[in-house]
N, C-alpha and C positions, 0 to 999 in steps of 0.2 A: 699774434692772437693767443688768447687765454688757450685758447684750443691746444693749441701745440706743445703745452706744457701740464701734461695731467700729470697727478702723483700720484697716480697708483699703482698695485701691486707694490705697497709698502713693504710686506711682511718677506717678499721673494729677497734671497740670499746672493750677495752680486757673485758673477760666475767670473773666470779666469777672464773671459775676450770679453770688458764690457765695452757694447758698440759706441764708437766714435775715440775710444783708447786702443786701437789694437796697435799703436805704435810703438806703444809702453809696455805690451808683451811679449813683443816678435821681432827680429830683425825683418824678417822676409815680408812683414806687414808693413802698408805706414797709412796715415789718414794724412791728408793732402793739408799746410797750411792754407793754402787759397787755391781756387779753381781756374786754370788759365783758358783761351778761347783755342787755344792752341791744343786741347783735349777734349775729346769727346765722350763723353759715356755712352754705354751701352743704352741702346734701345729699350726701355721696359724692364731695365735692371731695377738694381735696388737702389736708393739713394745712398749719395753720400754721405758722413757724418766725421762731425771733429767734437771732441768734448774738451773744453781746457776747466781747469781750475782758476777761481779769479779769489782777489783777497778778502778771508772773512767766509760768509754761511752760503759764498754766489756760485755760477756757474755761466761760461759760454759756450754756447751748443750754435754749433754748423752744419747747414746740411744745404743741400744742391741736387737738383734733379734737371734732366734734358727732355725738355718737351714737344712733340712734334707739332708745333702750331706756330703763329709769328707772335710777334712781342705785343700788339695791339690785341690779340685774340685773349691773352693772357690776362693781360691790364684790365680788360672790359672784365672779365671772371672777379678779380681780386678788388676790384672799386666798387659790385655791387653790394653792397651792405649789405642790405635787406636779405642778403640770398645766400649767405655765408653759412647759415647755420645747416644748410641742406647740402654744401658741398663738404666741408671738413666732418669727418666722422667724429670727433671728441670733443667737438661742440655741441654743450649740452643746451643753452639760450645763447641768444646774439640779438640784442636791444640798438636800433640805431636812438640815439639820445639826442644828438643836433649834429648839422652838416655845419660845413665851414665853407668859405668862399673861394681857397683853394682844389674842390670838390675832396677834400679829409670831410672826418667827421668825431664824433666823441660816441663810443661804443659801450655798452657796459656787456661784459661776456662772463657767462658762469662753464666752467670745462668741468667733465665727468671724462673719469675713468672707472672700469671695474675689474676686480680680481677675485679667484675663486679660492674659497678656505673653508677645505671640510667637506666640497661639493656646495655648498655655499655660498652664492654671488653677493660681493659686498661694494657698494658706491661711494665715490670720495670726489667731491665736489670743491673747487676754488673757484674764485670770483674776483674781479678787478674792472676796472674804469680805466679807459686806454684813450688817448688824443692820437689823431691817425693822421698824419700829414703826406702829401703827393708830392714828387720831387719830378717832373718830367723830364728834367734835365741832366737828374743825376745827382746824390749827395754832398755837399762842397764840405771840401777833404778837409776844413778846419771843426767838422763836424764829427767827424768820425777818430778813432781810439784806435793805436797802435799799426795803423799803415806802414811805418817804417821796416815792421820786422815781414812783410811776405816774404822775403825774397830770402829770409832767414831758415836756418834748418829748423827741422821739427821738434824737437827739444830745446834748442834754443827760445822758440818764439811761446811753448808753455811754460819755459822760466820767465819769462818779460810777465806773459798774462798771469802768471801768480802773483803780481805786486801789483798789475796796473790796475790806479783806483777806478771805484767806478763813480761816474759824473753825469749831473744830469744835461740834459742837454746833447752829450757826446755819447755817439755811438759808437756801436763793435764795428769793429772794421767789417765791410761787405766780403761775401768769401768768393765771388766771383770778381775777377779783371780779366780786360779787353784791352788792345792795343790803341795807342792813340788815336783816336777820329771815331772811333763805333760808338755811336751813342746806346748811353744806359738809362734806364729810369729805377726812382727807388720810390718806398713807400716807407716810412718810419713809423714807429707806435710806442707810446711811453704811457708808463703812467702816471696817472694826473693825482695834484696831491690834496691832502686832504679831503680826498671821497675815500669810499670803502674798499679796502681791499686786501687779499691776503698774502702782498708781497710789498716791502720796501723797497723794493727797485725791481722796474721790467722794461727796460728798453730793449726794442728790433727793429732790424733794417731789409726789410724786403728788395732784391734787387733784379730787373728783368733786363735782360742779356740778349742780343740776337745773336744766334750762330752760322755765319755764313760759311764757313768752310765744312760744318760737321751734315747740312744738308745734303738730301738723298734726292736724286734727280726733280732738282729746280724747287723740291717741297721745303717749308717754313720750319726752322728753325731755333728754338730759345731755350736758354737757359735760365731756371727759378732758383735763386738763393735766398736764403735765412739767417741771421745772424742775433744772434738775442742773447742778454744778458742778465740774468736772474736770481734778485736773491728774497728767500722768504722769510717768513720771521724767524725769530731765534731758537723757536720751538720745535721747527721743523726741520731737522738735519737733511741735507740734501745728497751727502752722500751714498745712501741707503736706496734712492730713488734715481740718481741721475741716469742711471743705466735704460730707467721707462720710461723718464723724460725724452732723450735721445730717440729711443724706436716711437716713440709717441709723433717727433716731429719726421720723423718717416715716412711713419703711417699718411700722416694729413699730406705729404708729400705723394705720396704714390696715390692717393684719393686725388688731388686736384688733379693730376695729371692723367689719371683714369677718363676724369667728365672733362677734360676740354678732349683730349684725343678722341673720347669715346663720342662727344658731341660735334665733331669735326667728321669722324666717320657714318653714324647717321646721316648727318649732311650732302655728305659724300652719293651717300650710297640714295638717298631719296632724287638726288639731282642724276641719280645712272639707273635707275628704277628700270629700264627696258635692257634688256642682255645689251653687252659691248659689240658697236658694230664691225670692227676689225674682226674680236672672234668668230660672231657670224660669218661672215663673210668667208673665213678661211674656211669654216665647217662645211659653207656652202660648197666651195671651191675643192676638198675631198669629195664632197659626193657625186661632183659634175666628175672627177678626174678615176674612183674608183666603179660609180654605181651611174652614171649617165643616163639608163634605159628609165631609172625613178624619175627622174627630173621628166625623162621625155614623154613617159608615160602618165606623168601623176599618181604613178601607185609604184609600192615595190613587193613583188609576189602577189596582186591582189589587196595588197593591203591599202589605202590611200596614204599620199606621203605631199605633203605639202611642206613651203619655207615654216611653218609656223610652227608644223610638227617636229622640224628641227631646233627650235628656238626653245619650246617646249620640253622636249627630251632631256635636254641639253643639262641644265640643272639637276635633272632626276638623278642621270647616269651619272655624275658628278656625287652625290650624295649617295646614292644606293653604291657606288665604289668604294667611299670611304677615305677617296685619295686627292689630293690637292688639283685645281683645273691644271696643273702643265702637265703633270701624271695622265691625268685623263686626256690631255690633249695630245699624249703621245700614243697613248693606246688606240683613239682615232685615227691617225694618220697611219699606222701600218693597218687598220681596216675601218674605215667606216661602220659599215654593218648595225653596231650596236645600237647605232643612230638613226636606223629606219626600220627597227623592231618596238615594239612597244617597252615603256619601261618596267613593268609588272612583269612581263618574261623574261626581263634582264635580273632584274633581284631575285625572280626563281631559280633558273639556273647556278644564278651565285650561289642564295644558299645553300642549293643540295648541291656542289662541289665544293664546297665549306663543313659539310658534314663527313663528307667521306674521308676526308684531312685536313686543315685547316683552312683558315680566313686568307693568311698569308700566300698558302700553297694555290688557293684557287685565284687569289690576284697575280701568281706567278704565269698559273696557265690561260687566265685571260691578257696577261703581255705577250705572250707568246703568241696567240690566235686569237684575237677577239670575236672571229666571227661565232667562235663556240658557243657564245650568246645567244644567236639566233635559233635558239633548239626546238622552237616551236612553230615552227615558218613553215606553210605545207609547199610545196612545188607546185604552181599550174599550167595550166599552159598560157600561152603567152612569150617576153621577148626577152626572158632573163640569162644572163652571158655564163658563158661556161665556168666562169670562178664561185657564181652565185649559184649555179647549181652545184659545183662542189662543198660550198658552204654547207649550203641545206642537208646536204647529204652527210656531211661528217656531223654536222648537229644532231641531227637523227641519230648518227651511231653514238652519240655522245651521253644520248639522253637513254637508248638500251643499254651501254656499257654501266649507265649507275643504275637503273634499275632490275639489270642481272645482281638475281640473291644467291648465285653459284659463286660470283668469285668474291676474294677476300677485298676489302679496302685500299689496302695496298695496291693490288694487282689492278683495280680499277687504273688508279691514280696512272700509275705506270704507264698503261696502256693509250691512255688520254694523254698523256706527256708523250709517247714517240710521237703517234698520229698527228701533234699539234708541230711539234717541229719541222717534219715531212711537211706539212701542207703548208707551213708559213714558207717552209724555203722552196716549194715549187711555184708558190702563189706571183710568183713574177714573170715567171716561165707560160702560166697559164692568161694571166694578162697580158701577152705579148711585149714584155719590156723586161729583156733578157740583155739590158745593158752589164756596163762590168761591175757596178753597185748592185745590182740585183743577180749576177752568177756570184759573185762574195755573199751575199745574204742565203742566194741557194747552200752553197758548200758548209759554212756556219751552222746552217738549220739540220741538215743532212747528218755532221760527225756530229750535232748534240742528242738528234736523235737516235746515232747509233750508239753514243757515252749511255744512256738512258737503257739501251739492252744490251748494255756488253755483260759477256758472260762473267766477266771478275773485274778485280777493282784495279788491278795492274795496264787492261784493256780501257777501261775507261778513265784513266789518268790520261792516257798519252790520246785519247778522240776529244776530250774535253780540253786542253794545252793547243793540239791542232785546229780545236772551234774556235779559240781564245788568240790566236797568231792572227795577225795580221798577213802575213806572207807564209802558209803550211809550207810552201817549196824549200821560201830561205829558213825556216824552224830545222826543217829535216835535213836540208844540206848540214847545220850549223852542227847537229848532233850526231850527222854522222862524220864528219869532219873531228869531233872531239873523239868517236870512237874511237879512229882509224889511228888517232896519236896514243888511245889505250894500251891498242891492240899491239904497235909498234912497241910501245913501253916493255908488255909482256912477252913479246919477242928477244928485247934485251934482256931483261930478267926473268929465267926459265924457271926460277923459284916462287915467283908470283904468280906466273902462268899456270904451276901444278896446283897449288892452293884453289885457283878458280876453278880447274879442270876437277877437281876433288869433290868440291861443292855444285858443282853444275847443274847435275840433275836437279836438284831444291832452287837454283838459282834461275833457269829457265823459264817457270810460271809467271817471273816477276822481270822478266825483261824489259815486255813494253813501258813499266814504269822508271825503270832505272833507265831507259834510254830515251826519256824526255827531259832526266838531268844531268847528262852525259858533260856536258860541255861546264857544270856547276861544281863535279865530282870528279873531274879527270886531276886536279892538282893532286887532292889527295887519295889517290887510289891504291899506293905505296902504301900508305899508313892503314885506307879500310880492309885492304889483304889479307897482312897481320894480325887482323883479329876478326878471321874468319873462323878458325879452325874452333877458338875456345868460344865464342857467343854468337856465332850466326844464326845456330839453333835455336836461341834466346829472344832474336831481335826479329826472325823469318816473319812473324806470324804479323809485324808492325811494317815489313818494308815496303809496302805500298803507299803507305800515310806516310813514313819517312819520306820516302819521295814526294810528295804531294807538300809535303813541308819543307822541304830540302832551301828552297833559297834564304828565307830565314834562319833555319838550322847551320847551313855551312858557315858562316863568321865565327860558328864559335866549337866547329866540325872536332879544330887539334886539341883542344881540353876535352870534349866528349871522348874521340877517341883513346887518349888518354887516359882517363878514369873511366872506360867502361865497364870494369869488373863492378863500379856502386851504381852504374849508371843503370847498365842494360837489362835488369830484373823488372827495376819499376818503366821500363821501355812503353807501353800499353797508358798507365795512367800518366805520366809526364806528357804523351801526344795528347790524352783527353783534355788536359790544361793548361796546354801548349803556349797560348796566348797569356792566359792569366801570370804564367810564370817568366815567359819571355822578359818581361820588364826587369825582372832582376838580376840578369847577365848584366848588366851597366851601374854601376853608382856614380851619379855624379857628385862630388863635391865641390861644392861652391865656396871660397876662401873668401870672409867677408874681409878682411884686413889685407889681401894682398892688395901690391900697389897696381898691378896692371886690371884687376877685376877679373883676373879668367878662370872659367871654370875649369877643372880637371875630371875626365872619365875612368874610371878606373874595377876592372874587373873583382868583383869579389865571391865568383864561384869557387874557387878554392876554399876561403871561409867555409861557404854553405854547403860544401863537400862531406862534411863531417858528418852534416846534420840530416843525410836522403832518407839514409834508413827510416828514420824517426818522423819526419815530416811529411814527406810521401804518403805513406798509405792514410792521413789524415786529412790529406788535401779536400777530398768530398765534404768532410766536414767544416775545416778552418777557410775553404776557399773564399767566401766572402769576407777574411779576416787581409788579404792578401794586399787590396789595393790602398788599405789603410797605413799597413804597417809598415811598405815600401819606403813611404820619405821616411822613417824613423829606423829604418837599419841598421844606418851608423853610428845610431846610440843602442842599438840592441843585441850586436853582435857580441860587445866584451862579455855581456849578461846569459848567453844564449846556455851555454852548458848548466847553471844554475836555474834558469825559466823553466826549459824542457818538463820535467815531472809538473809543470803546472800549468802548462799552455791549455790543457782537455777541460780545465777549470774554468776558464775565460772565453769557449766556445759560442755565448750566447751575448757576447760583447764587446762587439766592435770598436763600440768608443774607447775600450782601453788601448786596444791597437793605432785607434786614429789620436792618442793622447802619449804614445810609446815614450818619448823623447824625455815629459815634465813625469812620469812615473819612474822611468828608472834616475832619471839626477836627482828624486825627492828621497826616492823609498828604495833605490836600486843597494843599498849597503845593506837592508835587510835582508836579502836573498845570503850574504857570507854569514848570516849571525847561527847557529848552531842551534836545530827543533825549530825555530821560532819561523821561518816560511811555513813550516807547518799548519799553520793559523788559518792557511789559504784554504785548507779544506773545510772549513767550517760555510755551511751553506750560505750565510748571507755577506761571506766577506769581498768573495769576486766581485758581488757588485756593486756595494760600499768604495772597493777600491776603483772600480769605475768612474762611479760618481766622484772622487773626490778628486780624479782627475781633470773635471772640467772644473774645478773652483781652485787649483797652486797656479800660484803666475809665475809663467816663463821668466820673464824679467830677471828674475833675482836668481837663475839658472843660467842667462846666456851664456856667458864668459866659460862655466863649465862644461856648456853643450859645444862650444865654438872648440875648444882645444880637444876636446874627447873627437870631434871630427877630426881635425888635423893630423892628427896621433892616428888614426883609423886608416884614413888615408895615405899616411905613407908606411903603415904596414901591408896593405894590398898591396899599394905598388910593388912592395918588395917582394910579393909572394908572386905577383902576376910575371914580375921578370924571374922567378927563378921558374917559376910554370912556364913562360916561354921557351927557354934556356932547353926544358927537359922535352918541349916538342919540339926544337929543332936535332 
C-alpha cells in the first residue's frame, strides 16, 4: 500500500542507526535476512525491519510483525478495501476502483505524511494506482526475486540486492519462511502502467504466516510480512528519506496489529461481560473458609453481604488497589475482610495511609494485614468470631493511630507496621489452624515485627535474615558452627586474637550483624584483622550495611581489602550506590573473531582504582551517566586520565556516555592535542558534541573498536593476575 511508503520528513538529517541498517553499523546488531517460523518475536514489540539498497534511485524495505490472532482473522482485515483507509494511519484516501474475480482489486491510494519545521506542520502527499492480487495458496517461487540468497549472510545477500534488477511482474522475496507443509498466503500489489502515479516501480508482497509453535496456551498465532520494492522518479532522491520510509512501514505495522488484537480483545471481553466464574467461586470459597458466620447470617457486622456483593466489590477493590487481579487475589486469601466491607471505606483508608507515607508503603501494609481495611466496621452484637472481632479492634486502633496530631508520620507508620505483623502472625493461632504452615507464618510475622522495633540496625539485620530463613534453627546452628571455627582460628593465632580483643568494645554493638555473616566472612578473617587497627574507625559507622551487603560484597572482599586505604574514606557513598556500581567489578569482553566464540570476564577494578578519589564524590551527580557508559569502558579507559577535567561538562548528557565508544575513535586524538580540548568549555560545545554523536557511523570504526578491545583486555588480565598474586 501507498500508505506504507510516506516521504516525509524530508528536511530530517539521517542519524548514525538508520532503522532497518543497523547491521551496517554494529557488530552486536544485525536485521534478519528473512524471518524463520522457528523465531518468535516479542509480544507487542516493535517490528522488524530490513532496508537494502536495489540498483539506480530504488529501495527494498522489510518488515514483519507477530500478531496475536489466526491467519483468517488477518486475511479478512487486509482484503477489506473499502475499510483500509480507517485501519493504516498514513493513509491519507483509499479509492476501491474495480474488483477482480480473484476477490484482488485495482486501488487508487494517496499516502500523507507530516513533519514539523519551525513549529510548522508541513504535508507531503504521493499517489499511485496499484493491481492487488490474492495468492491463497501462497506465491509461486518463479514469481518472486532473489530466494536463493536467504540462507545467505547479511552482507552477502545486500551485495546480490544491489545489482538485482528490478522486473515487473517478479517480486521481492517474502521476508517470512515456514517449513515445508504449513501453508502461507500472500497478497501482491504493483503498479499499474500508464495511470498516474508518482513512482516508476512499486511492487509488494504481503505474506500471512500461521505460528504454531510461538502460541500462548492453545491461542492464534500469525505472522504479517511485507516486502516492497520502490523506486521514485529521478527527482526524488530516496536516500534522504529511506530512513521514514522504513519507521513509516512500522508504524502501519504496529496500527494493524493494534485493531485486529484490540478487536479480538473487545470480543473477548463482551463474550465474558459477567465476572469469571472459577474466580468467583474461589472468592466465594475464602469467605465460606475464613468469615462463615456472613454466609450464615447474610450479613457481616450488621452490614448485609450477599454473592452479589461479592461480585460487585470485587472489581472495585481491584481498581481502587491499583495492583493487577493475582496481586489482589493474594491479598484476599491471607484475609478476606476487604471483601465484605464496602468499597468507599476501602479507598479511604488507603488514602489516608498513603498520605502519611506513600502509595507503595501503604500497599506494603495492606499485604501484610488486610483486614486494616476494615476501619470503619462498628462491632455489634450478634455471632462474629474472635478473629473478626480482633479485626474490628485493630482497625479502630488503626484509624486513632493516623488521626493522633501528637505523633510524627513516621512514628505513625512504624507503629502500624509492628501491630500488622503481630496480628497476621497470630491470625492462625486465633482461627484455630495452628498447623505447621501457620506456626512458620506465626514465627516469620513475630521476628519482622520485632526487625521493625529493634533498637539499632545491627539487631534488625540478624530478626529480618531469621524471618527471611526458611529453617531459623538450621541458619543459627550454620553460623554458629562458622563461629566456633573463628574462634579456634584465633586461638591459633594469638595475634589476631589481640587486634579483636583491642577493638572489642566498638565491635560488640555490631555483633548481631556480623554474626548473620559469619559463615560468608569466616575465610577471610585473617586478612579483615589486619586492617583493623589503621581503618575500623573509618568503616564502624557502615558496618551494619556491610553486613547487610556482605554476600554480594565478599567475591570481590581480597581486592577491597587490599586497597582499602582509597577504598575506606568513600565506605558511606559507595554503600549508597552499591548497586549502580556493582556492575563494573566484571568486564566482559566478547572477542568477535575468536574461533571458539567465547566470551572472556575479566576484572578491571584495578584500572578504576586510580580514578575513586575523582569519581566518587561525583557519583550523586553522574549516577545516571553510569548505566550508559558501562558497555563503552573498554574504549574509555585508555582516554580516562585525559577526560577527567571534562566529565563535570557532560553532566547533562547522557547520550554522550550512551555514544562513548564512536566519540572517542572519532575525536578521542583531540583530547592529546595541546589548549585545543580546551574548546570543551565553551557553553554550547558539550552538547554539539553529543549530538554529533548520534549521526558518525560505527562501521567505518569497527575494526579499531575491535582491536582497542583486545589490547584492553589483555592488559586487565595481566593486572588482575598480578592483583591476585599480591592477595595471595
Amino acid at each position: 500500500l501507498l500508505a506504507l511508503l510516506p516521504l516525509g520528513s524530508t528536511l530530517r538529517k539521517r542519524k548514525r542507526k538508520v532503522l532497518g541498517r543497523e547491521d551496517e553499523n554494529t557488530a552486536e546488531e544485525d536485521t534478519p535476512v528473512v524471518l524463520t517460523d522457528s523465531v518468535c518475536l516479542i509480544p507487542g514489540g516493535e517490528p522488524v525491519v530490513r532496508l537494502e539498497d536495489a540498483p539506480g534511485n530504488a529501495r527494498r524495505i522489510f518488515t514483519g510483525v507477530d500478531i496475536g490472532a489466526s491467519v483468517e482473522e488477518v486475511w479478512e482485515v487486509m482484503t477489506n478495501y473499502e475499510e483500509l483507509e480507517s485501519r493504516i494511519p498514513n493513509l491519507a484516501q483509499n479509492q476501491v476502483m474495480k474488483r477482480s474475480e480473484d476477490g484482488g482489486a485495482r486501488l487508487w491510494q494517496v499516502g500523507q505524511a507530516k513533519w514539523t519545521v519551525l513549529g510548522k506542520d508541513f504535508f507531503f502527499k504521493a499517489c499511485t494506482t496499484l493491481d492487488v492480487h490474492l495468492w491463497p495458496n501462497g506465491l509461486p517461487s518463479e514469481m518472486t526475486a532473489g530466494q536463493q540468497m536467504c540462507a545467505s549472510s547479511s552482507e552477502e545477500v545486500r551485495d546480490y540486492d544491489r545489482t538485482l534488477p528490478l522486473v515487473r511482474d517478479i517480486f521481492p522475496r517474502p521476508f517470512s519462511i515456514s517449513d515445508e507443509g504449513v501453508p502461507v498466503r500472500d497478497i501482491t500489489m504493483q503498479n499499474v502502467l500508464n495511470e498516474r502515479s508518482d513512482f516508476v516501480h512499486y511492487r509488494g508482497v504481503w505474506r500471512f504466516q500461521p505460528l504454531h509453535g510461538c502460541a500462548v496456551d492453545g491461542q492464534d498465532m500469525m505472522r504479517l510480512t511485507f516486502s516492497v520494492e520502490c523506486q521514485p522518479h529521478w527527482f526524488l532522491p530516496v536516500a534522504p528519506v529511506e530512513g521514514r520510509i522504513a519507521a513509516a512501514m512500522a508504524e502501519n505495522m504496529v496500527a494493524i496489529r493494534s485493531f485486529i488484537e484490540g478487536r479480538k480483545a473487545e470480543a473477548e471481553a463482551e463474550a465474558e461481560a459477567s465476572p469469571d466464574e472459577k474466580l468467583q467461586e474461589r472468592l466465594w470459597q475464602l469467605v465460606q473458609e475464613q468469615h462463615p458466620e456472613a454466609i450464615r447470617d447474610k450479613a457481616f457486622l450488621a452490614m448485609p453481604f450477599k454473592r452479589v456483593d461479592l461480585q460487585r466489590r470485587w472489581p472495585r477493590l481491584v481498581q481502587t488497589l491499583g495492583v493487577s487481579e493475582d496481586r489482589a487475589l493474594e491479598i484476599v486469601e491471607t484475609d478476606v475482610t476487604p471483601l465484605l466491607v464496602e468499597s468507599d471505606d476501602v479507598a479511604e483508608i488507603l488514602s489516608r495511609l498513603a498520605a502519611i507515607s506513600s502509595r507503595e508503603k501503604a500497599l506494603e501494609l495492606i499485604g501484610i494485614y488486610p483486614s486494616i481495611l476494615a476501619h470503619d466496621v462498628k462491632l455489634t452484637k450478634g455471632h462474629a468470631g474472635v478473629s473478626t472481632i480482633a479485626d474490628v479492634i485493630y482497625a479502630s486502633r488503626v484509624r486513632n493511630v493516623i488521626d493522633d496530631v501528637r505523633k510524627a508520620d513516621k512514628g505513625k507508620i512504624e507503629e502500624i507496621e509492628v501491630y500488622s505483623h503481630i496480628l497476621a502472625g497470630l491470625k492462625p493461632l486465633v482461627r484455630g489452624k495452628l498447623d505447621a504452615e501457620g506456626l512458620q507464618t506465626l514465627r516469620s510475622k513475630l521476628l519482622e515485627a520485632s526487625a521493625t522495633i529493634a533498637p539499632n540496625n545491627a539487631l534488625r539485620i540478624l530478626l529480618k535474615r531469621l524471618a527471611e530463613a526458611p529453617d531459623p534453627l538450621a541458619f543459627l546452628l550454620w553460623q554458629t558452627k562458622a563461629g566456633l571455627s573463628v574462634a579456634w582460628l584465633l586461638v591459633q593465632q594469638p595475634s589476631l586474637a589481640l587486634s579483636i580483643a583491642n577493638h572489642s568494645p566498638r565491635i560488640f554493638p555490631h555483633l548481631p550483624s556480623i554474626y548473620t555473616r559469619l559463615s560468608v566472612i569466616e575465610p577471610h578473617v585473617p586478612g579483615i584483622v589486619r586492617i583493623l587497627d589503621p581503618y575500623f574507625e573509618v568503616v564502624r559507622p557502615h558496618l551494619d550495611r556491610i553486613m547487610e551487603r556482605m554476600d554480594e560484597i565478599e567475591p570481590h572482599l581480597p581486592f577491597i581489602l587490599l586497597n582499602l586505604d582509597v577504598l575506606a574514606k568513600h565506605c558511606g557513598t559507595l554503600l549508597d550506590y552499591f548497586d549502580d556500581l556493582l556492575p563494573f567489578a566484571i568486564m566482559n569482553f566478547d572477542d568477535e573473531e575468536s574461533e571458539k566464540g567465547r566470551s572472556e570476564s575479566v576484572q578491571h577494578l584495578p584500572v578504576l582504582l586510580n580514578y575513586v578519589d575523582f569519581i566518587v564524590p561525583r557519583l550523586p551527580r553522574l549516577r545516571h551517566h553510569l548505566r550508559y557508559i558501562r558497555p563503552h569502558m573498554v574504549h574509555v579507559i585508555p582516554y580516562l586520565d585525559k577526560l577527567l577535567p571534562y566529565v563535570d561538562l557532560f553532566e547533562d548528557h547522557p547520550q554522550a556516555s550512551a555514544n562513548a565508544d564512536v566519540l572517542t575513535a572519532y575525536l578521542g586524538w583531540v583530547l592529546y592535542v595541546p589548549v585545543l580540548p580546551r574548546v570543551l568549555y565553551l557553553p554550547v560545545v558539550p552538547w554539539a558534541i553529543t549530538r554529533l554523536s548520534c549521526y558518525l557511523p560505527r562501521r567505518w570504526v569497527r575494526p579499531l573498536l575491535r582491536r582497542r578491545r583486545r589490547r584492553l583486555a589483555q592488559r586487565l588480565a595481566t593486572q588482575a593476575g598480578r592483583s591476585k598474586m599480591r592477595c595471595l
